[in-house]
Structures are given as C-alpha cells and as structure tokens.
N, CA, C and O atoms as CSV, one atom per row, in Angstrom:
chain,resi,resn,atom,element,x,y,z
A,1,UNK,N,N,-38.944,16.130,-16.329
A,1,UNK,CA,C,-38.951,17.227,-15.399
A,1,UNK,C,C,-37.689,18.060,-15.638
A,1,UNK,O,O,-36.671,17.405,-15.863
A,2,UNK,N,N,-37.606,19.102,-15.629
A,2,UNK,CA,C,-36.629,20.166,-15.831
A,2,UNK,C,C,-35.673,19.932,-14.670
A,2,UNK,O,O,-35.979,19.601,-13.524
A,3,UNK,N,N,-34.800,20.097,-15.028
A,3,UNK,CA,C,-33.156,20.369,-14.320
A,3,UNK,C,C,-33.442,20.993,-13.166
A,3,UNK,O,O,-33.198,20.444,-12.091
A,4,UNK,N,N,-33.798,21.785,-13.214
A,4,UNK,CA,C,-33.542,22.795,-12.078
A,4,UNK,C,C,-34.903,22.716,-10.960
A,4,UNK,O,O,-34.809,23.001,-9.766
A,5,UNK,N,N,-36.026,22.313,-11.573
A,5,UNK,CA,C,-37.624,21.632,-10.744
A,5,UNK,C,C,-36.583,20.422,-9.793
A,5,UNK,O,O,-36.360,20.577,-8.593
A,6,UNK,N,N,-36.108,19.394,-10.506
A,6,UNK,CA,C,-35.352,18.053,-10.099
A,6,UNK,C,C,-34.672,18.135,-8.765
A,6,UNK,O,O,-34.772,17.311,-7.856
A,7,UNK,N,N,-33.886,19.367,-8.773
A,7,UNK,CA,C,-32.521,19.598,-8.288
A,7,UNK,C,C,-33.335,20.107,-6.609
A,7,UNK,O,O,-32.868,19.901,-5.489
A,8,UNK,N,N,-34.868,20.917,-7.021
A,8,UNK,CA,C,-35.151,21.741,-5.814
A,8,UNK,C,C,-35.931,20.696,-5.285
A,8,UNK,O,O,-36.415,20.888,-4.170
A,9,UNK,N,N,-36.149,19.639,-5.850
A,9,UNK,CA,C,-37.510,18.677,-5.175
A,9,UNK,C,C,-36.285,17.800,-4.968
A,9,UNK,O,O,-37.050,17.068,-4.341
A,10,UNK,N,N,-35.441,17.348,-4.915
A,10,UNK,CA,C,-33.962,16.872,-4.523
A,10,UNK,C,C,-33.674,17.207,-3.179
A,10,UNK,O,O,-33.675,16.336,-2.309
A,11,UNK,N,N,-33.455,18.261,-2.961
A,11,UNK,CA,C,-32.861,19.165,-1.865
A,11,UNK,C,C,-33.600,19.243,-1.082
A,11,UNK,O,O,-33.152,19.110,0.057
A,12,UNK,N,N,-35.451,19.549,-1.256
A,12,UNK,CA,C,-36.365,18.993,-0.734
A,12,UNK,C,C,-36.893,17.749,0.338
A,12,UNK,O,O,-37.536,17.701,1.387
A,13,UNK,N,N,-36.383,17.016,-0.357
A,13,UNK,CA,C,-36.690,15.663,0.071
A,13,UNK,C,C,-34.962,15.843,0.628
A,13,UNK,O,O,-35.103,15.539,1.812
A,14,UNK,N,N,-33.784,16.088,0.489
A,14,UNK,CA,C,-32.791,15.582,1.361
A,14,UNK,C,C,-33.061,16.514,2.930
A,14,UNK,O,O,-32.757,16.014,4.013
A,15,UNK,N,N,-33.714,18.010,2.796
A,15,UNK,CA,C,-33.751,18.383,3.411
A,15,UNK,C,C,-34.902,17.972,5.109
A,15,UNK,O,O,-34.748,18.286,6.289
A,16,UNK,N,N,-35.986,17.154,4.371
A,16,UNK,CA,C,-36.694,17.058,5.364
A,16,UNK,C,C,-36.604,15.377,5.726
A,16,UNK,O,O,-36.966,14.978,6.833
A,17,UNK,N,N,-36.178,14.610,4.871
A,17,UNK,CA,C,-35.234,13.676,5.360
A,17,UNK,C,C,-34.371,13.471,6.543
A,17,UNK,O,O,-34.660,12.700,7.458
A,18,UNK,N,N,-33.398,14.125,6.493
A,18,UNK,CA,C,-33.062,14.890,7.790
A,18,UNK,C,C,-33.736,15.023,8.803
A,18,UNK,O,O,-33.572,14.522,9.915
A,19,UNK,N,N,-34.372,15.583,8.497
A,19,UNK,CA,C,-35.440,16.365,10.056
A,19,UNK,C,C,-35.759,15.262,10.159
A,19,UNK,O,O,-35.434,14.864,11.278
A,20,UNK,N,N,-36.577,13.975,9.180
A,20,UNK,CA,C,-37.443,12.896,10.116
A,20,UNK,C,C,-36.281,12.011,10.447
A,20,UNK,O,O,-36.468,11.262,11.406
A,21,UNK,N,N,-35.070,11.941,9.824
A,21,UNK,CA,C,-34.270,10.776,10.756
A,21,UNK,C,C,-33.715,11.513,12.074
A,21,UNK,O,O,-33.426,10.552,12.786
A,22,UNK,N,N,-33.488,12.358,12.603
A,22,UNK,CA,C,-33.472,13.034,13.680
A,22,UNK,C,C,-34.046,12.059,14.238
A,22,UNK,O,O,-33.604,11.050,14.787
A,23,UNK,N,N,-35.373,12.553,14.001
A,23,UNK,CA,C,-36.431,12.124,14.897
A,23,UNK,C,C,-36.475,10.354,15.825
A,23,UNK,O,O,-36.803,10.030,16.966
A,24,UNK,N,N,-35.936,9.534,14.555
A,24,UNK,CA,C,-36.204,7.881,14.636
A,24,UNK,C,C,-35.687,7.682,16.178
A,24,UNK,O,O,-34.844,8.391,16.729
A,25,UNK,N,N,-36.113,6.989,16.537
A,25,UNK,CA,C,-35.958,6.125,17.931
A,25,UNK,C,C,-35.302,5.033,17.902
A,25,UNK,O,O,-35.100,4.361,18.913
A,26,UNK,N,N,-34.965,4.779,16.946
A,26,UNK,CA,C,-34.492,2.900,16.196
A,26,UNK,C,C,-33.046,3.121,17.338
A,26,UNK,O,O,-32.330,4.093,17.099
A,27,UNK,N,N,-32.732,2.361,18.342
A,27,UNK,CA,C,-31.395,1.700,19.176
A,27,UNK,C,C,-30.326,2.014,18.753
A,27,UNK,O,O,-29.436,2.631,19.338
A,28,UNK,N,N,-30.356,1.302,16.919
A,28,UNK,CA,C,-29.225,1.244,16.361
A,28,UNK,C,C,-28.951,2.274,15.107
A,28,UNK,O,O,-28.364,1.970,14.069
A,29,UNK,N,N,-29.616,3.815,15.496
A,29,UNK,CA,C,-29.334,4.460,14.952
A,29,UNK,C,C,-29.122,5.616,15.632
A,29,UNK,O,O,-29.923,6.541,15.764
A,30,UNK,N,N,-27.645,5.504,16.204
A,30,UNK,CA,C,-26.419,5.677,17.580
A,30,UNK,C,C,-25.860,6.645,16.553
A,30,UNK,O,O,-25.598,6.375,15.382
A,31,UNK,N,N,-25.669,8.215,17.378
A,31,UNK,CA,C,-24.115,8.866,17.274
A,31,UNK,C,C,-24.971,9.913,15.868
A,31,UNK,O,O,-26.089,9.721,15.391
A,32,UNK,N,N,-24.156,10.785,15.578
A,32,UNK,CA,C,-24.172,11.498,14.494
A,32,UNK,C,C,-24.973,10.752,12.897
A,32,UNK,O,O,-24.387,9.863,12.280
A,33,UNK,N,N,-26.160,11.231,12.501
A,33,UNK,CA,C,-25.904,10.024,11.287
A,33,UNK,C,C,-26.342,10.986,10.190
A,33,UNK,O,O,-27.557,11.080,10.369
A,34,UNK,N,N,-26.110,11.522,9.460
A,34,UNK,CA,C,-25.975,12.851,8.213
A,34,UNK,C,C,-26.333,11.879,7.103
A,34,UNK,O,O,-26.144,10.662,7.098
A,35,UNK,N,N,-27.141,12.993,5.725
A,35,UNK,CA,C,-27.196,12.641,4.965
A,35,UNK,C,C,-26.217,13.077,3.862
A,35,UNK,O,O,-26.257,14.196,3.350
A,36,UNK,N,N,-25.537,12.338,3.607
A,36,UNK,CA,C,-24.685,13.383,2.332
A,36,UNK,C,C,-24.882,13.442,0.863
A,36,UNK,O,O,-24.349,14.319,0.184
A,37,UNK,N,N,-25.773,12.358,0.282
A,37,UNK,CA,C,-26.223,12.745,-1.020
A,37,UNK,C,C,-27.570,12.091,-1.191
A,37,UNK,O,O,-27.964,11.107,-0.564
A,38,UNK,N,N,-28.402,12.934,-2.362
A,38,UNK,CA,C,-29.539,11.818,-2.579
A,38,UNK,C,C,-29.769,11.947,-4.100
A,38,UNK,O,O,-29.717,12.995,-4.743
A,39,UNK,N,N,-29.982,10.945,-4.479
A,39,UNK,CA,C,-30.279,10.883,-6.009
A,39,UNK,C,C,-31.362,10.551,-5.849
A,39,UNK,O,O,-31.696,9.796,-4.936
A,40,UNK,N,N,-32.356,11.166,-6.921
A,40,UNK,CA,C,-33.621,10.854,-7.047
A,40,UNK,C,C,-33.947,10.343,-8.688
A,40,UNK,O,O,-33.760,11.272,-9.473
A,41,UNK,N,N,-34.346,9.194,-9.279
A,41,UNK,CA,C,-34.784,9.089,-10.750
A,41,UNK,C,C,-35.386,10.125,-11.057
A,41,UNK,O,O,-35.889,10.956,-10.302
A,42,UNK,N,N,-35.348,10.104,-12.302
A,42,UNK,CA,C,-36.220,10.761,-13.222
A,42,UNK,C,C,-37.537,10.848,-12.919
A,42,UNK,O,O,-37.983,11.979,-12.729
A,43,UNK,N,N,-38.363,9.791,-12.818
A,43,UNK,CA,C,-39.711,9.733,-12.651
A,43,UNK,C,C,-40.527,9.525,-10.775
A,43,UNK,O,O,-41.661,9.275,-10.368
A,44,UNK,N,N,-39.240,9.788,-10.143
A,44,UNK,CA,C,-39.867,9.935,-8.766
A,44,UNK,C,C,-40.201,8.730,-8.438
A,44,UNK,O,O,-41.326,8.600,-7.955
A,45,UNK,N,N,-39.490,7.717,-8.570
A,45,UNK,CA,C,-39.904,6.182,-8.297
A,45,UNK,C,C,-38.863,5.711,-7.216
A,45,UNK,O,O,-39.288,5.116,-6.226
A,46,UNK,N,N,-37.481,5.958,-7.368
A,46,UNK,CA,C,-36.755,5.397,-6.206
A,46,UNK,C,C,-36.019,6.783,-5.889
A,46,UNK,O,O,-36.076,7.719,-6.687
A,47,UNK,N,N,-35.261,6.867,-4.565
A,47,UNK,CA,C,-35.074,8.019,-3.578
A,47,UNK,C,C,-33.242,7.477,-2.961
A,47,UNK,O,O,-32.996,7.316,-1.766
A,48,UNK,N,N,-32.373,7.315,-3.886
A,48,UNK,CA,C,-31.469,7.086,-3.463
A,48,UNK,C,C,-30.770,7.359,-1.933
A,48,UNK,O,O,-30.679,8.586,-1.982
A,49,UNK,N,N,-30.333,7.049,-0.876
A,49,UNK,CA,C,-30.249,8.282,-0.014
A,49,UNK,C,C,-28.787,7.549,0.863
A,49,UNK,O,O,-28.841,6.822,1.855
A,50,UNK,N,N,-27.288,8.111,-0.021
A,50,UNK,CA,C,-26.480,8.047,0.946
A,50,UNK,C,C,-26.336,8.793,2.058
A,50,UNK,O,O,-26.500,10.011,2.125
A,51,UNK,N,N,-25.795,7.510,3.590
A,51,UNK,CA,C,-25.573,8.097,4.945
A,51,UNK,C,C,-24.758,7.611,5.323
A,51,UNK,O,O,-24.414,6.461,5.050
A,52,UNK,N,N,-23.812,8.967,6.639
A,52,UNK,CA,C,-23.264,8.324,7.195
A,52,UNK,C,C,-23.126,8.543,8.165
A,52,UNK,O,O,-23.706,9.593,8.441
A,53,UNK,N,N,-22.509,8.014,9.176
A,53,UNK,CA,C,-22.952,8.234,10.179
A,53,UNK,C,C,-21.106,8.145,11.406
A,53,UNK,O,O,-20.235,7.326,11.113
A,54,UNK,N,N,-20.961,8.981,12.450
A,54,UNK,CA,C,-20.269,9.563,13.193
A,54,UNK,C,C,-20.756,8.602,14.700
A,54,UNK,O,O,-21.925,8.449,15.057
A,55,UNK,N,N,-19.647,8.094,15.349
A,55,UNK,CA,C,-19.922,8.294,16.466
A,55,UNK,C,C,-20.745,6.417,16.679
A,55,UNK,O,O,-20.824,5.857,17.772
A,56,UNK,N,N,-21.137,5.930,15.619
A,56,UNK,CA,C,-21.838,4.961,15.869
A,56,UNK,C,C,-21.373,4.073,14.521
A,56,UNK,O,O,-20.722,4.681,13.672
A,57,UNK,N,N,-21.732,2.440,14.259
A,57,UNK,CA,C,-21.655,1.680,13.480
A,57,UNK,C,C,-22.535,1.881,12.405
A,57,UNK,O,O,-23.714,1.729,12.725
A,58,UNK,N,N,-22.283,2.248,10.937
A,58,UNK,CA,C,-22.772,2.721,9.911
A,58,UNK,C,C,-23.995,1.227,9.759
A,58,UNK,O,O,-25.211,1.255,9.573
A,59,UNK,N,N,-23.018,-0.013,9.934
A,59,UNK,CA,C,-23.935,-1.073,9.412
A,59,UNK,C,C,-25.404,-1.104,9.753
A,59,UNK,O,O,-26.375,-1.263,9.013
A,60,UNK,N,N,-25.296,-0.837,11.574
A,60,UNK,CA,C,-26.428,-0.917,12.162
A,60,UNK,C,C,-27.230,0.372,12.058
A,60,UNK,O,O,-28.346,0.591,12.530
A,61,UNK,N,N,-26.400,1.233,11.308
A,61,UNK,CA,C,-27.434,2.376,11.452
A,61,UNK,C,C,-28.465,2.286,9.943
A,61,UNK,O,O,-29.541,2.831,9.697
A,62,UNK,N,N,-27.880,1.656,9.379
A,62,UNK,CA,C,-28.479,1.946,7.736
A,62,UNK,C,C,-29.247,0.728,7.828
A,62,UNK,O,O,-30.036,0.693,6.884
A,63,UNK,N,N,-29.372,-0.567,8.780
A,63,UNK,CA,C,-30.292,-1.706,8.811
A,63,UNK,C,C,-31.261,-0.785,9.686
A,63,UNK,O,O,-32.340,-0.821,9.095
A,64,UNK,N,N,-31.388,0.069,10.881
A,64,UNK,CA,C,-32.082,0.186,11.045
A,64,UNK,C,C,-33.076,1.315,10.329
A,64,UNK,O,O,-34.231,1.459,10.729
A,65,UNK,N,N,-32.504,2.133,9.197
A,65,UNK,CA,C,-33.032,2.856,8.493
A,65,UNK,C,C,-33.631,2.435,7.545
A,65,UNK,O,O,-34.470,3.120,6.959
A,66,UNK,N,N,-33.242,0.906,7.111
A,66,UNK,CA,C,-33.699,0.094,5.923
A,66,UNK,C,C,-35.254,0.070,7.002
A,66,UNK,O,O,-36.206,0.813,6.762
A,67,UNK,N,N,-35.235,-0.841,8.075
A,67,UNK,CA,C,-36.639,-1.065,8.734
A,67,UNK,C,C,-37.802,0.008,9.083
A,67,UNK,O,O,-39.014,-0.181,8.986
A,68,UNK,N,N,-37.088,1.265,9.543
A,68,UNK,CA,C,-38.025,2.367,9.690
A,68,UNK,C,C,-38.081,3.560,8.048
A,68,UNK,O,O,-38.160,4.780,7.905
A,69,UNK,N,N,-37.986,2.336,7.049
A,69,UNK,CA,C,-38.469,3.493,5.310
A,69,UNK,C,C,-39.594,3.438,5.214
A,69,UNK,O,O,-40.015,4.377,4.539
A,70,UNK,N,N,-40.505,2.649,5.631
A,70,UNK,CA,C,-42.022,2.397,5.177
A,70,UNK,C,C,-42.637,3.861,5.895
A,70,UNK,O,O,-43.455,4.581,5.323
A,71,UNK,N,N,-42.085,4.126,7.217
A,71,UNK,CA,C,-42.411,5.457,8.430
A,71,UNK,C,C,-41.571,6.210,7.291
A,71,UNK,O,O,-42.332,6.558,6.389
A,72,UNK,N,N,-40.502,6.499,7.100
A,72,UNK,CA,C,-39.796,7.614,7.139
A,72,UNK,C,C,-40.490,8.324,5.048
A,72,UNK,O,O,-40.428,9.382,4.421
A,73,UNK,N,N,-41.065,6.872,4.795
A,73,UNK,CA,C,-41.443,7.559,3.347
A,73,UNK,C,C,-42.958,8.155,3.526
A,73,UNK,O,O,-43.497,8.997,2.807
A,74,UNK,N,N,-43.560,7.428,4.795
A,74,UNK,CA,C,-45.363,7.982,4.858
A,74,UNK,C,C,-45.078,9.874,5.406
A,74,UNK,O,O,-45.757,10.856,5.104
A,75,UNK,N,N,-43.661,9.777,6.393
A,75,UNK,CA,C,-43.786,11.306,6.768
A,75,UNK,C,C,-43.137,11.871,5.676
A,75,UNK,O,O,-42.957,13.068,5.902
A,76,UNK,N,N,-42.744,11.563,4.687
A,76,UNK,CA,C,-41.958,12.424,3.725
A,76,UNK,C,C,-43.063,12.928,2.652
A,76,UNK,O,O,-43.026,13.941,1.953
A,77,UNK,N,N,-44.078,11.900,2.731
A,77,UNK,CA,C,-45.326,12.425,1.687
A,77,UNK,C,C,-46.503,13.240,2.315
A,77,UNK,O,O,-47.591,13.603,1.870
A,78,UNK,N,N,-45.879,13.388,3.506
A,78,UNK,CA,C,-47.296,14.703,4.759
A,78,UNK,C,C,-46.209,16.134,4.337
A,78,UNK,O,O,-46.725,17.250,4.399
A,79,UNK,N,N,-44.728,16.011,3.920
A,79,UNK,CA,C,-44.041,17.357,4.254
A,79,UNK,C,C,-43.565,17.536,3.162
A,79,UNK,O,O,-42.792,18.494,3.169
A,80,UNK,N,N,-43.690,16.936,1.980
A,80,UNK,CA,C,-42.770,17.196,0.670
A,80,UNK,C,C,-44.377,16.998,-0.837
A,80,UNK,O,O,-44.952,16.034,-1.344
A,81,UNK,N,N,-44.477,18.580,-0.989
A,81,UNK,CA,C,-45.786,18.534,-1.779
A,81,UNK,C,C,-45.211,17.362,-3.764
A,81,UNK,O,O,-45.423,17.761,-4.910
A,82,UNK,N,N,-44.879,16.707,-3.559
A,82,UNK,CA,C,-45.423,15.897,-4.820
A,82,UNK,C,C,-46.040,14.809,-5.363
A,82,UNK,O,O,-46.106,13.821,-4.632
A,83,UNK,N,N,-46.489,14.738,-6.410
A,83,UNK,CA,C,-47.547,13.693,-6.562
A,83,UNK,C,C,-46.952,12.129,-6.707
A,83,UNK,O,O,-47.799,11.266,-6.935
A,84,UNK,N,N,-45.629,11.733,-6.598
A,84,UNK,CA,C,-45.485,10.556,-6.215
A,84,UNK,C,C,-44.472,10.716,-5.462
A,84,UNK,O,O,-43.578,11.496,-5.791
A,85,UNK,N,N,-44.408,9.710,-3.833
A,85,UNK,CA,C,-43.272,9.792,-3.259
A,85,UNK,C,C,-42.619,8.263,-3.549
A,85,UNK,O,O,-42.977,7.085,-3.567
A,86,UNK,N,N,-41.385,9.107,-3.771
A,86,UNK,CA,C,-40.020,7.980,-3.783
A,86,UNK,C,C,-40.033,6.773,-3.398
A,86,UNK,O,O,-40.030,7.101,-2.212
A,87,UNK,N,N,-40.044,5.723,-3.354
A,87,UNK,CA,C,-39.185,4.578,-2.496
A,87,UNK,C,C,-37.952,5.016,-1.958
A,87,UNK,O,O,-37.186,5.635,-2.696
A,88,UNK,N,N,-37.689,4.819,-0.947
A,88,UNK,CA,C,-36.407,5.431,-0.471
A,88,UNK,C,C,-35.756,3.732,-0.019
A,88,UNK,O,O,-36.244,2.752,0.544
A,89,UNK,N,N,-34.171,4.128,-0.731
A,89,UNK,CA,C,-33.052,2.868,-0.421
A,89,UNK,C,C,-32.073,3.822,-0.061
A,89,UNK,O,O,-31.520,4.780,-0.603
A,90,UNK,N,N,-32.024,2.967,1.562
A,90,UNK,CA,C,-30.612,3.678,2.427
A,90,UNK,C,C,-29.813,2.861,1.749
A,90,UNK,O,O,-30.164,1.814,1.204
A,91,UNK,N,N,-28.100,3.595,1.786
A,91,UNK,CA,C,-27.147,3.273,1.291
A,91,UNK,C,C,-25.772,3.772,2.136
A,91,UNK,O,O,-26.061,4.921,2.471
A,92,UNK,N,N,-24.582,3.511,2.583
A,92,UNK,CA,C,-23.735,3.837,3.122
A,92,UNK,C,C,-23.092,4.471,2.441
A,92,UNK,O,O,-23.191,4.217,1.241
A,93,UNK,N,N,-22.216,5.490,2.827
A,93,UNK,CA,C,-21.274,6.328,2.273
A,93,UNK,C,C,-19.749,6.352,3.406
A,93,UNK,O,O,-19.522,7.051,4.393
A,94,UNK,N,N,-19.119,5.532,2.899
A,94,UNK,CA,C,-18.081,5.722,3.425
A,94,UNK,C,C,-17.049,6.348,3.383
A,94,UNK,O,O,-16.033,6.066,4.018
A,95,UNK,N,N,-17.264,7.747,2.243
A,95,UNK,CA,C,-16.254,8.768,2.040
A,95,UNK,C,C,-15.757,9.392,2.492
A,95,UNK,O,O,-14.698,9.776,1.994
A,96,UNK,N,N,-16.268,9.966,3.905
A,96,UNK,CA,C,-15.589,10.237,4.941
A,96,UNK,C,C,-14.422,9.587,5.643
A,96,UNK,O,O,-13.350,10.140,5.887
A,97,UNK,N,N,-14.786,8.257,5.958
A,97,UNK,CA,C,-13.593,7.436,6.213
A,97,UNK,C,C,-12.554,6.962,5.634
A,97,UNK,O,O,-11.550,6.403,6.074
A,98,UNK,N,N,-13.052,7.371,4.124
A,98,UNK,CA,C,-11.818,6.797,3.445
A,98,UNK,C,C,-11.052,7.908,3.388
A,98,UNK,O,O,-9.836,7.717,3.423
A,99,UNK,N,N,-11.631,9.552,3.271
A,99,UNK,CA,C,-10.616,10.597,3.462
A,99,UNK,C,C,-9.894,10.488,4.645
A,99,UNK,O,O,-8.776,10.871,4.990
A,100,UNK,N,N,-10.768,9.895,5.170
A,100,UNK,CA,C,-9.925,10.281,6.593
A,100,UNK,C,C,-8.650,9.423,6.868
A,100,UNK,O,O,-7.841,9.793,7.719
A,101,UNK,N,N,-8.419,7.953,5.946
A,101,UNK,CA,C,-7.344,7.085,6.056
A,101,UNK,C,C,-6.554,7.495,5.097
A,101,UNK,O,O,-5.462,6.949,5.249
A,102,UNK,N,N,-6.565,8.538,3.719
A,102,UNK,CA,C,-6.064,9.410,2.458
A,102,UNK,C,C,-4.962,9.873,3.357
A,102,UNK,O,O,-3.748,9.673,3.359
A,103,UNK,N,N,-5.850,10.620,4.191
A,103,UNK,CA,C,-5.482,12.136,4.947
A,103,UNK,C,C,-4.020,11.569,6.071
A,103,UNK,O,O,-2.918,12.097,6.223
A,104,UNK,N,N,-4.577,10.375,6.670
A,104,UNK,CA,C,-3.717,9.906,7.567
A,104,UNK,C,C,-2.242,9.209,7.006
A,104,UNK,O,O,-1.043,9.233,7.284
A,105,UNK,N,N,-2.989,8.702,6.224
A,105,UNK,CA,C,-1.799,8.027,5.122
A,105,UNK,C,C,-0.560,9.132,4.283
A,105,UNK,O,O,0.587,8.869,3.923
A,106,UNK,N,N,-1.058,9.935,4.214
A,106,UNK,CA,C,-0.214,11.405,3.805
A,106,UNK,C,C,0.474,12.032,4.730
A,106,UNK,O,O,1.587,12.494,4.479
A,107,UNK,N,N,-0.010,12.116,5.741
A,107,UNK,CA,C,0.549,12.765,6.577
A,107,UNK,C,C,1.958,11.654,7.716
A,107,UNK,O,O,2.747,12.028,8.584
A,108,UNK,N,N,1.702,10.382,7.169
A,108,UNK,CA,C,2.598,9.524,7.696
A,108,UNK,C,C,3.841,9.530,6.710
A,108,UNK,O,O,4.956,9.406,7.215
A,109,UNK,N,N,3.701,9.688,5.130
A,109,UNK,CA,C,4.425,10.004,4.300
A,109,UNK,C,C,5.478,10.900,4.463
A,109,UNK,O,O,6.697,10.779,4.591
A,110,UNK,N,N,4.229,12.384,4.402
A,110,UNK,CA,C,5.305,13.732,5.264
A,110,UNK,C,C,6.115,13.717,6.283
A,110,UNK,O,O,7.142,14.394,6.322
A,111,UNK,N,N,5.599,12.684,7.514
A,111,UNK,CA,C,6.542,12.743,8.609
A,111,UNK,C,C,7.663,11.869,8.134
A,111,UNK,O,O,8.739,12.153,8.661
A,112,UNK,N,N,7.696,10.712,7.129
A,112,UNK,CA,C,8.655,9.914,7.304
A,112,UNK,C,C,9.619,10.563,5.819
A,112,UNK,O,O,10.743,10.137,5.556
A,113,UNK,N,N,9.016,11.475,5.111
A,113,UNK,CA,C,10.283,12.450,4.349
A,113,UNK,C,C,11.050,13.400,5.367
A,113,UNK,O,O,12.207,13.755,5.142
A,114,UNK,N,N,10.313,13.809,6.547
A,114,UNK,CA,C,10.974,14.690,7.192
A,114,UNK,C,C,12.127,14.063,7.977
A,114,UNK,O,O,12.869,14.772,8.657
C-alpha cells in the first residue's frame, strides 16, 4: 500500500478510535484517556494503539481497553471503509509522564544554580 493511502487509513482509524473510546462505559476507564499514536502493519493485520490517559490509572485503563477490543474493533469496521480490520493491541504511553519528571527535574536544577 502506498505511503501516503497508509498514513490516511492511519489517521482514520486513530481518528474514529477516539470517538468510540469516548464512548466505553468500562469503570476503569476514569479521567482523560487520549490516543497518541497508532501504528498500523503493512497488511492491516494488527492496529498498534498507544494511550494515555490523565486524571485516572493508565494500568486500569488499558486492561479495561484490552477487554472492550473485540466491541471497539466490530465498531471500527461499521465506520472505517476497509477490507480488513486491524486487531487492535492497547499499549501505554508513558511519555507524557516522563516529560513531565524531565521537565521537573530541570527546573529543580535551575533553582538550585540560582
């Protein structure tokens, strides 16, 4: 598949991804929970999909996203026109937090040169 087909059926699927985890009802998927990247194979077989999530425990949010993929891949193949849908594997992204201890850690530096 061409580069640039890849990239829009990518964005695709991260985009309405989104919209259906909105939606989930799952307990333990508490607080802010964003997608920030998705890799998709070559051949449309697995659906990489780092998250993270604000406001709530990442662990419990990505177990309960592991349990509601079987739902979240049947609505992804009613709203995303291609002829095979993904397996989707949630994955954590903790890059946020680690900037955010970078960020803190620097700025404890600066105060203690000053």
């Amino acid at each position: 598949m061409p580069g640039h087909r890849m990239d829009r059926v990518t964005e695709d699927i991260k985009r309405e991804l989104s919209d259906i985890i909105r939606g989930l009802k799952d307990p333990r998927i508490v607080g802010l929970v964003s997608i920030i990247k998705v890799e998709v194979s070559q051949d449309l077989s697995i659906a990489k999909v780092y998250v993270s999530a604000v406001g709530g425990d990442i662990e419990d949010a990505i177990k309960g996203l592991k349990s509601a993929a079987g739902f979240v891949r049947h609505e992804l193949s009613s709203r995303v026109d291609i002829r095979k849908t993904p397996a989707i594997k949630f994955l954590a992204d903790t890059s946020i937090e680690q900037s955010a201890k970078i960020s803190k850690i620097l700025n404890e530096i600066i105060k203690d040169d000053k």
